[in-house]
N, C-alpha and C positions, 0 to 999 in steps of 0.2 A: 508748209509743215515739214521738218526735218525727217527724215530718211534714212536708214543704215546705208552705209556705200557697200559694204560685202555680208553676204549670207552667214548666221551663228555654223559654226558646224553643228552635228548633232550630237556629239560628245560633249561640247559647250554648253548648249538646250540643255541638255539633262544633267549639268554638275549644278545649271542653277535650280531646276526644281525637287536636288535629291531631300529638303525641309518640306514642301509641299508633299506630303503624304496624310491619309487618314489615321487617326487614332483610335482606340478603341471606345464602347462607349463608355461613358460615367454609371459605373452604376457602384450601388451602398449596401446595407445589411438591413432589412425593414428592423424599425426598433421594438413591433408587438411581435413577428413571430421569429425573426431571425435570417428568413431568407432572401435571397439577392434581387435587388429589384431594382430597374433603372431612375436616377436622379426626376424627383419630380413630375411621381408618376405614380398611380394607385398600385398598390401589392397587388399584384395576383393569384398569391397564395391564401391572404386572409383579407383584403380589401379595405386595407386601414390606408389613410393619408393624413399627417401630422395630428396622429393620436385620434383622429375621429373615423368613422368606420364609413368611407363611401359606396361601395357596393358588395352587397352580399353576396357571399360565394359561398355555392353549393361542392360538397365532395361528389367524386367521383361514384359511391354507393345512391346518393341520393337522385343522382341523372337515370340511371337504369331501372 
């Protein structure tokens, strides 16, 4: 199995993984109530997923 003959420096290392970085994540606009919700994932504000309603959320009034 082939082998490097000399050591990357580590200025070399890190110019090749400055693309290797995380992105932010994906998130949308929910289309029933309007707010930000990550791709592919039930509202948490009103509990809709492609226009049908998966889990019911209670307000903050009705917990107390």
């Amino acid at each position: 199995m082939a082998l490097p003959k000399r050591r990357h420096s580590q200025a070399r290392r890190d110019k090749s993984r400055t693309h290797q970085r995380v992105s932010g994540l994906p998130s949308t606009d929910c289309p029933q109530c309007g707010a930000i919700r990550l791709t592919h994932r039930v509202c948490s504000s009103c509990g809709y997923y492609r226009g049908r309603q998966m889990v019911i959320v209670k307000s903050k009034k009705e917990k107390k």
